[in-house]
C-alpha positions as CSV (number, residue, x, y, z in Angstrom):
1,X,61.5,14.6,37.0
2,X,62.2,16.2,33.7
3,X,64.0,19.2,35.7
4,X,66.2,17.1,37.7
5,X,67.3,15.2,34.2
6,X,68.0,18.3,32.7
7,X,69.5,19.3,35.6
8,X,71.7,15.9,35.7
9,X,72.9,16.4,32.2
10,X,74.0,20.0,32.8
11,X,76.0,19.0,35.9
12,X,77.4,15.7,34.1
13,X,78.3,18.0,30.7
14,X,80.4,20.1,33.1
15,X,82.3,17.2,34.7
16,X,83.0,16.2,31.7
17,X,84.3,19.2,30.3
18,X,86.0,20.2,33.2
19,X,87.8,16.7,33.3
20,X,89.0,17.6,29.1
21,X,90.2,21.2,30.6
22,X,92.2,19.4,33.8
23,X,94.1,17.0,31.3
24,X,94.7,20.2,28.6
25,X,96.0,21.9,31.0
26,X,97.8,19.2,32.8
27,X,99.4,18.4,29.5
28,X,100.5,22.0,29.0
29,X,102.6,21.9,32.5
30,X,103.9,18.8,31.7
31,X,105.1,19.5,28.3
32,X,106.6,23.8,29.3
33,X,109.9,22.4,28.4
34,X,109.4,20.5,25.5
35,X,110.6,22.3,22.6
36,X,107.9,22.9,19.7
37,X,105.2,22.5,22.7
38,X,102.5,25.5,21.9
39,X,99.9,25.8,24.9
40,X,97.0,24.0,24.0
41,X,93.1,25.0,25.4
42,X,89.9,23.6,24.9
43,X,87.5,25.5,23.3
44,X,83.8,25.4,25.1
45,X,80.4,25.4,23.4
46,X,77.0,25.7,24.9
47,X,74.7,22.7,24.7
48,X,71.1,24.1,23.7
49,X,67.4,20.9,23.7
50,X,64.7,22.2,22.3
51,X,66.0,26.4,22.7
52,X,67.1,25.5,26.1
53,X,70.6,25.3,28.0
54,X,70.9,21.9,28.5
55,X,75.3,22.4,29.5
56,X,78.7,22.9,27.7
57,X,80.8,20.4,26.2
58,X,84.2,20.5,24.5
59,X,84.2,21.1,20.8
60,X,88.0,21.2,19.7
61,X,91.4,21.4,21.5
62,X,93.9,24.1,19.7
63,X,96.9,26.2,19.5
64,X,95.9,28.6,17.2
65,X,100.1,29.0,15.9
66,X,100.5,32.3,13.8
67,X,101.4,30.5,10.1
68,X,102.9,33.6,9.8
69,X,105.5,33.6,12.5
70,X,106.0,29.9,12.0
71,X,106.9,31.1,8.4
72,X,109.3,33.8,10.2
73,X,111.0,31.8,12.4
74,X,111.4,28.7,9.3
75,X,113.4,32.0,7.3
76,X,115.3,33.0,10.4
77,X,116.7,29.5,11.4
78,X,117.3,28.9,7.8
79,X,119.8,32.5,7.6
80,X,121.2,31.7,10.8
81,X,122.3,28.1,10.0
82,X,123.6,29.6,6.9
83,X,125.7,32.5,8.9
84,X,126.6,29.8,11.2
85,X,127.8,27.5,8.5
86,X,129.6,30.5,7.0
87,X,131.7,31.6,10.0
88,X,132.8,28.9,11.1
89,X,134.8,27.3,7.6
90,X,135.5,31.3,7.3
91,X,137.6,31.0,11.0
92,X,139.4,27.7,10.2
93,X,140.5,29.5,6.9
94,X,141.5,32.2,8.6
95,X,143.5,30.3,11.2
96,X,145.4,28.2,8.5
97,X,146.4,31.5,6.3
98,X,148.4,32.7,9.7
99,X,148.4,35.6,10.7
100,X,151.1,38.8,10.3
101,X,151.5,39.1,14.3
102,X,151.7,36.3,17.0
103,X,152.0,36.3,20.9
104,X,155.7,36.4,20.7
105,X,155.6,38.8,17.2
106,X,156.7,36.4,15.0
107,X,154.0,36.4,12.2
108,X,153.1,32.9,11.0
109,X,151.2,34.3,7.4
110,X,152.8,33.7,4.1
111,X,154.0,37.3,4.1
112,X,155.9,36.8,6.7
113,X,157.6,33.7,5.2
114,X,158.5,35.8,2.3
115,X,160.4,38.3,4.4
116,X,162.0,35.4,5.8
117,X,163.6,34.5,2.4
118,X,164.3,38.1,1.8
119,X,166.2,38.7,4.7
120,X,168.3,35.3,3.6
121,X,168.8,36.4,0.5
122,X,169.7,40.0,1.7
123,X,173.0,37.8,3.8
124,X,173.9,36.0,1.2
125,X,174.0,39.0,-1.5
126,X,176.9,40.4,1.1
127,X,178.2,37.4,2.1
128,X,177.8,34.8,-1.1
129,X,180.7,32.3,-0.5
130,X,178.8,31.1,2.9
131,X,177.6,27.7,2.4
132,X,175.6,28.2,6.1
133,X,173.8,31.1,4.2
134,X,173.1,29.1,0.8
135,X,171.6,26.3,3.1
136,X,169.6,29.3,5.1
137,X,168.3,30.5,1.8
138,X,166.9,27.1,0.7
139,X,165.3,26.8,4.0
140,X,163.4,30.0,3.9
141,X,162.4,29.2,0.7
142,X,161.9,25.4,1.2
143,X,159.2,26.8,4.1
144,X,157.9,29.1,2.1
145,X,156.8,26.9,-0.6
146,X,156.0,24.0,1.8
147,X,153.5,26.7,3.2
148,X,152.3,27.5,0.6
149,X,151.2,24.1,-0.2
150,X,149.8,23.4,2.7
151,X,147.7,26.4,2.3
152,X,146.5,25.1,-0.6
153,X,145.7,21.6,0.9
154,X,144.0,23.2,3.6
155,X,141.6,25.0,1.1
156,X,140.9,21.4,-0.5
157,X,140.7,19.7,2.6
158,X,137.8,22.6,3.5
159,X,136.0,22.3,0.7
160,X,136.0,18.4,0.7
161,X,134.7,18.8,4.3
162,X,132.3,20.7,2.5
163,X,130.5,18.8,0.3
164,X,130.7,15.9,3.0
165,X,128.8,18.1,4.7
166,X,126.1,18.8,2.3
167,X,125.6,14.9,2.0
168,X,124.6,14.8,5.8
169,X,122.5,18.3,5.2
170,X,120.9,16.5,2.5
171,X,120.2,13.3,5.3
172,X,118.8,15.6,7.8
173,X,116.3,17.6,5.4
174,X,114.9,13.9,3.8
175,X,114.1,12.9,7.6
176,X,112.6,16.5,7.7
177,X,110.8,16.3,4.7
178,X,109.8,12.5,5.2
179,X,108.5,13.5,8.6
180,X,106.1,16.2,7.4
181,X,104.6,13.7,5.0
182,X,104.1,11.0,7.6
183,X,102.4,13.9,10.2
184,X,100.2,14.9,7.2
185,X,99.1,11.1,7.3
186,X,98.6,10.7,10.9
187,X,96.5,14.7,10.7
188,X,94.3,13.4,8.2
189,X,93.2,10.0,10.0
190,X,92.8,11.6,13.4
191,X,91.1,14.4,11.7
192,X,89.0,12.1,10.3
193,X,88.0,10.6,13.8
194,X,87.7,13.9,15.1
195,X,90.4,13.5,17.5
196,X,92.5,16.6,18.3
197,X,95.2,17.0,15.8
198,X,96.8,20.1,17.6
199,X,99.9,18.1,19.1
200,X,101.0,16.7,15.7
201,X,100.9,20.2,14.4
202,X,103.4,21.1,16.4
203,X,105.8,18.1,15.8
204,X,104.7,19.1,11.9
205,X,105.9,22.8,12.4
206,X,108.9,21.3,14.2
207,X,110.1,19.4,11.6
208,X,109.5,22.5,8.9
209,X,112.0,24.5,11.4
210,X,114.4,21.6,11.2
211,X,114.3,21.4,7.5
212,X,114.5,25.0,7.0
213,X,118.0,24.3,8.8
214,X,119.2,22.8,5.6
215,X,117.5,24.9,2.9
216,X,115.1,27.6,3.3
217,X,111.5,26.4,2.3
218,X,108.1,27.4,2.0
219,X,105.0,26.3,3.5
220,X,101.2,26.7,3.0
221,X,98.1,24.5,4.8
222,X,95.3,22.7,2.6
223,X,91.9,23.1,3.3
224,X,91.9,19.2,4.4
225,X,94.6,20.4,6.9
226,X,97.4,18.7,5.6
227,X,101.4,20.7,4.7
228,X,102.4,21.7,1.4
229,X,106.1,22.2,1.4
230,X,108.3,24.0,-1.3
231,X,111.7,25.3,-2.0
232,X,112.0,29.4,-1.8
233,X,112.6,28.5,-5.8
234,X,109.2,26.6,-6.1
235,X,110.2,22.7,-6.1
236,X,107.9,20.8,-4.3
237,X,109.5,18.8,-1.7
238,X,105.7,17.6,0.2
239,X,102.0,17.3,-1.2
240,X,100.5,14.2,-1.4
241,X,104.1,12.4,-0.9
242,X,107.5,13.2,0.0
243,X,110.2,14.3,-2.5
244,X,113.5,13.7,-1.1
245,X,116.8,15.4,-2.1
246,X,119.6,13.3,-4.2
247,X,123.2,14.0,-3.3
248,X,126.3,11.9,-3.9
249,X,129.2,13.2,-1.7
250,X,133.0,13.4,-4.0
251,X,135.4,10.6,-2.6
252,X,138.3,13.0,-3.0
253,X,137.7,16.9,-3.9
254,X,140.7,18.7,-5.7
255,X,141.3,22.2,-7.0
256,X,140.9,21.1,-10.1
257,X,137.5,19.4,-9.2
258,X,133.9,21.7,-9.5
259,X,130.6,22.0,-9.5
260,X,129.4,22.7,-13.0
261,X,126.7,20.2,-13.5
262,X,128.5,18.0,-15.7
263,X,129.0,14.3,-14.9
264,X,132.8,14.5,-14.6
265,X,132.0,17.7,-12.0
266,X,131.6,17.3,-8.4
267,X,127.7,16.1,-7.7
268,X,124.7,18.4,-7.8
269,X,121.3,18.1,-5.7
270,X,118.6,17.0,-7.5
271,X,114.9,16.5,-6.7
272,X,112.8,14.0,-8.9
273,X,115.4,14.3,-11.5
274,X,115.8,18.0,-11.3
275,X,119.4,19.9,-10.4
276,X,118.4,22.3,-7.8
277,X,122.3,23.5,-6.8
278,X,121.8,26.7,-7.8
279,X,118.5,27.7,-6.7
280,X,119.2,26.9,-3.0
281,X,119.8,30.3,-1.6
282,X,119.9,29.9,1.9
283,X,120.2,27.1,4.7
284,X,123.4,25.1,5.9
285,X,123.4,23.5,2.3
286,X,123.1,26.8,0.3
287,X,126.6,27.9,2.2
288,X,127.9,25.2,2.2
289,X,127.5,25.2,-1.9
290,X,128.8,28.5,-1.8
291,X,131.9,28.0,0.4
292,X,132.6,25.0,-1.7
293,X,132.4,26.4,-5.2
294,X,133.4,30.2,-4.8
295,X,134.7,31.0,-1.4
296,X,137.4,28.5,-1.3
297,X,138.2,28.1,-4.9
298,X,138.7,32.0,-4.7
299,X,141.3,31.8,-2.0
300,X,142.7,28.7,-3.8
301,X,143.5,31.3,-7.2
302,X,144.5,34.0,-5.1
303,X,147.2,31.3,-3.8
304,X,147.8,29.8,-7.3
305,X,148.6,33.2,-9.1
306,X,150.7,34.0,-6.1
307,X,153.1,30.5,-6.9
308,X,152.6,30.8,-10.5
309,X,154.4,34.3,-10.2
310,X,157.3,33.2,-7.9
311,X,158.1,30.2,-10.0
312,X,158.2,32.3,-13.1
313,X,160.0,35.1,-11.6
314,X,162.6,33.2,-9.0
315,X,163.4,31.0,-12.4
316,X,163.7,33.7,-14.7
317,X,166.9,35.2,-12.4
318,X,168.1,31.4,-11.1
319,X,166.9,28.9,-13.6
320,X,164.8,25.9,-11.7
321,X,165.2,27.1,-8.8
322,X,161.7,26.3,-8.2
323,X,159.3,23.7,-9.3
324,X,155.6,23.3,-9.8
325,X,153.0,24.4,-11.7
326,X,150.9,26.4,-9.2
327,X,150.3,26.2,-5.3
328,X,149.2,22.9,-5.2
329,X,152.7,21.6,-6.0
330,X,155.5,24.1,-5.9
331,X,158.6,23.4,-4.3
332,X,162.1,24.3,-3.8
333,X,164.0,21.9,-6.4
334,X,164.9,18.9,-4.9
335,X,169.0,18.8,-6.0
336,X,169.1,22.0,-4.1
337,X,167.3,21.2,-0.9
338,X,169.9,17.8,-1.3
339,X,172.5,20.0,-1.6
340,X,172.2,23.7,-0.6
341,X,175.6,24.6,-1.8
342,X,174.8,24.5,-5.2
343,X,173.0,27.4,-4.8
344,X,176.6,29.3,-5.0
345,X,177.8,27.4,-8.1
346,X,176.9,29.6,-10.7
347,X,178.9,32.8,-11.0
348,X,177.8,36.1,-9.8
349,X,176.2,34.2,-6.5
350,X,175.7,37.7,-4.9
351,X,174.8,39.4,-7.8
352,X,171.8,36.3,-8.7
353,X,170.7,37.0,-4.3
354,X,170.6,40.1,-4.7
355,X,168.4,40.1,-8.4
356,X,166.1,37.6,-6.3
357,X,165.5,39.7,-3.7
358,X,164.8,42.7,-5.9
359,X,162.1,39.9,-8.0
360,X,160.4,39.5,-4.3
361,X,160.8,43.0,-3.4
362,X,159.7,45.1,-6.8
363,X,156.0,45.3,-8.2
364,X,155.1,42.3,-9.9
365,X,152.1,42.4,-11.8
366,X,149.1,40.2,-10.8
367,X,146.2,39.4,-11.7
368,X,142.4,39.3,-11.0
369,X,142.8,36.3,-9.4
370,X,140.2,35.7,-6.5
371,X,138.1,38.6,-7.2
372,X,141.1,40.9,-5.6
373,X,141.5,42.9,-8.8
374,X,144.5,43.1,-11.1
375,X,147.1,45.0,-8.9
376,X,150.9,45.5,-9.3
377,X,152.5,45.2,-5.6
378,X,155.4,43.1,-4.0
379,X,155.1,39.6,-3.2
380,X,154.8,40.0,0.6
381,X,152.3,43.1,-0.1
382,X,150.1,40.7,-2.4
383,X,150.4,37.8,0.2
384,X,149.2,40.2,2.9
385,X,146.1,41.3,0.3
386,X,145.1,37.6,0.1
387,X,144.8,37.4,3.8
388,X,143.4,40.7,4.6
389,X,140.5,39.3,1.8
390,X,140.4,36.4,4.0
391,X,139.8,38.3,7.3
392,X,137.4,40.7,6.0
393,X,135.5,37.7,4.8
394,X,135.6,36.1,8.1
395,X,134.6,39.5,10.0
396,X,131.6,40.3,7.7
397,X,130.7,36.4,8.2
398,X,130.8,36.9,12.1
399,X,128.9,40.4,12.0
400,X,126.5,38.4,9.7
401,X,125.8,35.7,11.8
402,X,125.5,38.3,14.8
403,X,122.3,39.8,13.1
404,X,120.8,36.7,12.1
405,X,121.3,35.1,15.4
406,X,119.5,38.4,17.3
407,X,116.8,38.2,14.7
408,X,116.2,34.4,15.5
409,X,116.3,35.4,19.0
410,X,113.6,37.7,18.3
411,X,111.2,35.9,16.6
412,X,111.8,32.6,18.7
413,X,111.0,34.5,21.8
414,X,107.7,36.1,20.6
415,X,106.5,32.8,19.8
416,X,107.2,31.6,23.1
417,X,105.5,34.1,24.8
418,X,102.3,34.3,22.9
419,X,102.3,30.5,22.2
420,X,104.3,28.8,25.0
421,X,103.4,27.5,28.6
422,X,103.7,29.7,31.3
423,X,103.8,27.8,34.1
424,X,102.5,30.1,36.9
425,X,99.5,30.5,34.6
426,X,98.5,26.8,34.3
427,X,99.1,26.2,37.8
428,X,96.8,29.1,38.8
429,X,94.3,27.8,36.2
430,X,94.8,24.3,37.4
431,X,93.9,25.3,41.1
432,X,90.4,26.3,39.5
433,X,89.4,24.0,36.8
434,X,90.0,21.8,40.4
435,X,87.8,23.6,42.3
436,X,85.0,23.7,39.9
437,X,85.3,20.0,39.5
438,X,84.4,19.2,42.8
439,X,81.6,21.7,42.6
440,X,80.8,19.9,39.7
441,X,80.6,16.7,41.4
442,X,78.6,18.1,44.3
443,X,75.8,19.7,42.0
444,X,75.5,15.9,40.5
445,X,75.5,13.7,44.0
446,X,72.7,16.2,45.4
447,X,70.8,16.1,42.0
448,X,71.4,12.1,42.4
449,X,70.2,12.7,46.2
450,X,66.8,14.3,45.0
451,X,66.2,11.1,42.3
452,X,66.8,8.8,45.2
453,X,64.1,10.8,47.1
454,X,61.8,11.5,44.4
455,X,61.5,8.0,43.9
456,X,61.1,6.6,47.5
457,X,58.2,9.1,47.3
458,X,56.6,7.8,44.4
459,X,56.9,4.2,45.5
């Protein structure tokens, strides 16, 4: 009798663990295409009465995730959001500077609005009585000062965007961070009941990927199992509660308008009371900081010292001829652009086009405005400097993003293949955690078989 029990509790400890295996593995085909999934298996353990095999049962169900490719892959989607973020304000710059060539070889860049006025200028100096030349000349430079405006409000309008931007950044890394803290919860309870916690550390990991989207973090597991989260600079954004970031988006971002910590600046991100701007170094809000508070701004002086230099130099030869104080708001002078004619007014009208169009067309000195370097050139050669910055920024951006995005690639696919679901595999394994459950079942209904006999013999 005792053999037969033994024998019952072997057979029964087997069904059962086979029945655990068939819904892992089950779960793992059901779930091959659910992103964050990891395989999951459950880990067998001999049963041992008294020194002897009494059957197996299941001890825990597991991943086993590398915390040190998780930690890989957080720092690669963090660089590649950050490239991404990068190129893509980088090409709408780049498409609202112009360009020097077109389809039809008519440039559209701000050098090639300067040659524009040149050549005006160039028929008026031999023809200066024409009125329809004086009205061309105001047009060229009316469009060349209009573009150069809009430029500038392009710039503004970009960096704006910007730090719109960050405020929904700063949205998606609270839900992040606030999601870690509730999954640490829900570990430690079903830890606690000695449930399997393997499938909320996966939507934990998850949500330190998504996070690491807006800022790049660091990560570290207690001994109670639970996710400490901090910046790469060392704030803590999860231990035993959340910190969330603090952000308050600009209504209305100007040139004039930065980041400098101040209260009258444009709004830092704090955590618990501490400005963290500056220590963010990578993630979609790190560039976005950065394209917000250098990158743009740059481009924004280049353009400034560009204006500042035509007004001063066009007035000097033709007094307010131009108005404005930089590239925000220059402009042809309104009585003019009323009135083109008066352009020819003053005596000497060829010999004033012509000492224009030597201003435009001798070396001017510039400054070190945008992090070009002082430089003595032309106007049209220092326009074509500020967008040849522009487009080496934009191609180093795209080459950037090209190498992080291969590196993500990388480290995304060796996860999934050492910890993802392969199909095939489960299906096979399915097939014979099937077959050994009806074996399983047989073993107990003849063991059940001999009890019923047994006991008809005894009575």
């Amino acid at each position: 009798m005792t053999s037969l029990s033994t024998a019952s509790k072997i057979a029964s400890g087997s069904l059962a663990a086979t029945q655990v295996q068939l819904a892992v593995t089950s779960s793992n085909i059901a779930n091959a295409d659910t992103d964050g999934y990891t395989r999951k298996t459950a880990s067998q353990v001999a049963e041992t009465t008294s020194g002897a095999g009494t059957g197996v049962s299941v001890s825990t169900i597991s991943s086993k995730v590398s915390r040190i490719l998780i930690e890989q892959l957080a720092e690669a989607t963090s660089d590649t959001a950050a490239a991404t973020t990068t190129a893509s304000y980088l090409d709408q710059l780049q498409s609202a500077m112009g360009s020097t060539t077109s389809s039809d070889d008519t440039g559209t860049s701000l050098a090639n609005s300067i040659a524009d006025v040149e050549t005006a200028l160039s028929n008026l100096a031999n023809t200066p009585k024409s009125t329809t030349l004086a009205a061309s000349t105001v047009d060229a430079l009316e469009n060349l000062t209009s573009q150069i405006r809009n430029q500038s409000s392009d710039i503004q309008d970009l960096r704006q965007q910007a730090d719109e931007e960050i405020a929904t950044a700063v949205d998606s890394a609270n839900e992040a961070i606030e999601t870690i803290d509730r999954l640490n919860d829900l570990i430690l309870q079903a830890s606690a009941r000695g449930e399997s916690t393997a499938d909320l550390e996966d939507q934990r990991n998850s949500a330190l990927v998504s996070l690491s989207e807006s800022l790049g973090v660091t990560s570290f597991i207690t001994s109670d199992g639970t996710m400490k989260v901090y910046t790469t600079s060392g704030q803590v954004l999860v231990d035993a509660s959340a910190h969330t970031l603090s952000y308050d988006a600009s209504s209305t971002v100007t040139s004039d308008l930065t980041y400098d910590g101040s209260a009258s600046g444009l709004s830092g991100i704090t955590v618990d009371g501490n400005d963290i701007t500056g220590d963010i170094s990578t993630g979609t809000i790190a560039a976005l900081v950065e394209l917000r508070d250098e990158t743009l701004p740059a481009v924004q002086d280049m353009l400034d010292e560009l204006a500042t230099s035509l007004i001063d130099s066009l007035n000097t030869i033709r007094p307010d001829l131009l108005t404005g104080a930089d590239a925000t708001d220059i402009s042809v002078n309104t009585d003019l652009i009323e009135s083109p004619s008066d352009l020819l007014s003053s005596t000497g009208a060829a010999e004033m086009a012509t000492d224009l169009l030597d201003a435009l067309q001798n070396d001017t000195n510039f400054g070190a405005a945008g992090g070009l370097g002082a430089r003595t050139s032309s106007f049209a050669d220092y326009a074509t400097d500020i967008l040849s910055s522009v487009v080496t920024q934009t191609n180093n951006a795209s080459s950037k993003l090209e190498t992080a995005e291969a590196e993500l690639s990388a480290i995304s696919d060796t996860v999934s293949s050492t910890y993802g679901v392969n199909v095939d595999e489960e299906t096979a394994r399915l097939a014979d955690l099937e077959n050994l459950y009806s074996i399983s079942s047989q073993i107990l209904s003849v063991i059940q078989e001999m009890f019923e006999d047994l006991i008809a013999a005894v009575q």
